[in-house]
C-alpha positions in Angstrom: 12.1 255.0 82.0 14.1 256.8 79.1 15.9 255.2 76.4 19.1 256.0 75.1 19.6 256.6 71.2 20.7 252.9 70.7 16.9 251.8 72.6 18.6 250.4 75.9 17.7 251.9 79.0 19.3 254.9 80.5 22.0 253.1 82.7 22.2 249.8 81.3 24.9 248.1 80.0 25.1 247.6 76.5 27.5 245.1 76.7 26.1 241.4 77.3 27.0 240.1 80.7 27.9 236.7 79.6 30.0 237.0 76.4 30.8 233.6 74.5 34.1 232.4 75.6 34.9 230.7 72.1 34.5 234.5 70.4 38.5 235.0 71.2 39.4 231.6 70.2 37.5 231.9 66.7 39.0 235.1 65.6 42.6 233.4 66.7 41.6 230.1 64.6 39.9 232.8 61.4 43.5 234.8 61.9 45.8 231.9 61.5 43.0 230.9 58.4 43.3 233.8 56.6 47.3 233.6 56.0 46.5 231.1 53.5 44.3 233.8 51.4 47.0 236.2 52.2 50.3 233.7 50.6 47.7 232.6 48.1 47.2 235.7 47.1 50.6 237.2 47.0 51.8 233.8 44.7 49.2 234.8 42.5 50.5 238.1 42.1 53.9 237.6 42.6 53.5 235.0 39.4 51.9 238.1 37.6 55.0 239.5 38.2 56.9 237.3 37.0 55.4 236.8 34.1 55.4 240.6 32.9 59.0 240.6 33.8 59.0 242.4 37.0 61.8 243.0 38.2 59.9 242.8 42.3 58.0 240.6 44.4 56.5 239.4 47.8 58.3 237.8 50.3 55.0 235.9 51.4 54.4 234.0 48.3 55.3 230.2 47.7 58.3 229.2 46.4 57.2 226.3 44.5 55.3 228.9 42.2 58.7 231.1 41.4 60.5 227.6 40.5 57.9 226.9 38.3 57.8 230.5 36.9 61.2 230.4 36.4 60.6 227.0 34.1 57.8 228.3 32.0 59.3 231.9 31.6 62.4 229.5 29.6 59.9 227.4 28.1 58.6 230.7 26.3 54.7 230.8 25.2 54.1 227.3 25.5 55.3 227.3 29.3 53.5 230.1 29.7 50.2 228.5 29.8 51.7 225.5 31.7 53.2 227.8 34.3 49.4 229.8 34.9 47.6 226.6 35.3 50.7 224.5 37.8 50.5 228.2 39.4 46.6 228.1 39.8 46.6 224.4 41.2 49.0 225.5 43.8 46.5 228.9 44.6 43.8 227.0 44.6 44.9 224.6 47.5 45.8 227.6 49.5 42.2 229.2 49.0 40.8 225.9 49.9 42.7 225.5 52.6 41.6 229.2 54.1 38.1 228.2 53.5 38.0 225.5 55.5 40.1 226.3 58.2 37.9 229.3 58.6 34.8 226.7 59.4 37.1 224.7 62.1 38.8 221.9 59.7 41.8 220.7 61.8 42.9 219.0 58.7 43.1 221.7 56.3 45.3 223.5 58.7 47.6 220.7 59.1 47.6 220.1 55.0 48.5 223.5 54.4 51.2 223.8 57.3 52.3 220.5 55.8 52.5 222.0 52.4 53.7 225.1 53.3 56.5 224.0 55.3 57.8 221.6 52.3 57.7 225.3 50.2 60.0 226.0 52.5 62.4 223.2 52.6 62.6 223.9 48.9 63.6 227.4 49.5 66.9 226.1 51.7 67.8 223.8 49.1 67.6 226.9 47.2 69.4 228.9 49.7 67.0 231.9 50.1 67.2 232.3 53.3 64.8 235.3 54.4 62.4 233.5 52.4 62.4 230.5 54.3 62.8 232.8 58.0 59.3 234.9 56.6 57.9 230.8 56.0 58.6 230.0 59.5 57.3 232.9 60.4 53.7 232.4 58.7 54.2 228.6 59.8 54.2 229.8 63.3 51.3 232.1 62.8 48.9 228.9 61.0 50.1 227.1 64.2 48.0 229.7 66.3 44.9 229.1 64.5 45.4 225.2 64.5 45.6 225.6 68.2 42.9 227.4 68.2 40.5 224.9 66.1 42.0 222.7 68.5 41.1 224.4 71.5 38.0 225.1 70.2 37.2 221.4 69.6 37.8 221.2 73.7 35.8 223.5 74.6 32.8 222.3 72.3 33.6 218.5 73.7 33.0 219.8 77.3 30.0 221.7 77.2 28.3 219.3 75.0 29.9 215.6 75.3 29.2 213.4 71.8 29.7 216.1 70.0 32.5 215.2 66.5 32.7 218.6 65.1 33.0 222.6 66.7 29.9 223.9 66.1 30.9 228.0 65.2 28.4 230.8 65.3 
């Protein structure tokens, strides 16, 4: 019998013949995750921005943070300091709630959707209205992975009954 340069036989296949079936639903729930690292980051640097007087920014970022840059930026050195750490709170929940979405947490996608979609109430008081359309949008894409942890959650229920959490690989 001959080997191929990967050390499976000649002919076989080097796929697995069973592959997991939660695999697709994990990187759905992990892609719906990782748009809170994405807004988190863009708020970060779109308060950067702000704060160096740029005249550009993201589309993605919170609006929360630009209300509150715009409060320090009048409040001059002083606000300064007040706007990085309000800023950094508001970053900080966002990372959180990547992290443990990532691992499965039903409830930090639901906190952050929750949060997220009051960010964008704010931004039609405000009237900015492509904001608000690129919030739904994101909403919509965090909705995936919730469905996901929740399908996932199904799936772990019914191959092993009793079980509270999704166990990931």
């Amino acid at each position: 019998m001959s080997l191929s340069p990967g050390g499976t036989p000649v002919g076989a296949s080097s796929q697995p013949t069973a592959q997991d079936p939660r695999v697709p639903v994990i990187l759905r729930m992990r892609r719906g995750a990782g748009w809170f690292l994405t807004i988190a980051i863009l708020s970060g640097v779109n308060s950067l921005l702000q704060i160096f007087d740029a005249k550009i920014r993201f589309i993605f970022g919170l609006g929360i943070t630009q209300v509150v840059d715009a409060i320090g930026h009048g409040a001059g050195q002083n606000g300064m300091f007040v706007t990085i750490a309000v800023d950094g709170i508001f970053i900080v929940m966002l990372i959180l709630c990547s992290k443990w979405a990532k691992a499965g947490s039903q409830g930090a996608f639901l906190g952050g959707m929750i949060a997220y979609a009051l960010d964008g109430v704010l931004l039609l008081v405000f009237s900015v209205w492509l904001d608000a359309a690129v919030h739904a949008y994101a909403l919509y894409m965090i909705w995936q992975g919730y469905a996901a942890t929740r399908e996932l959650a199904h799936m772990q229920r019914a191959a092993q009954p009793g079980l509270s959490s999704p166990n990931l690989p």
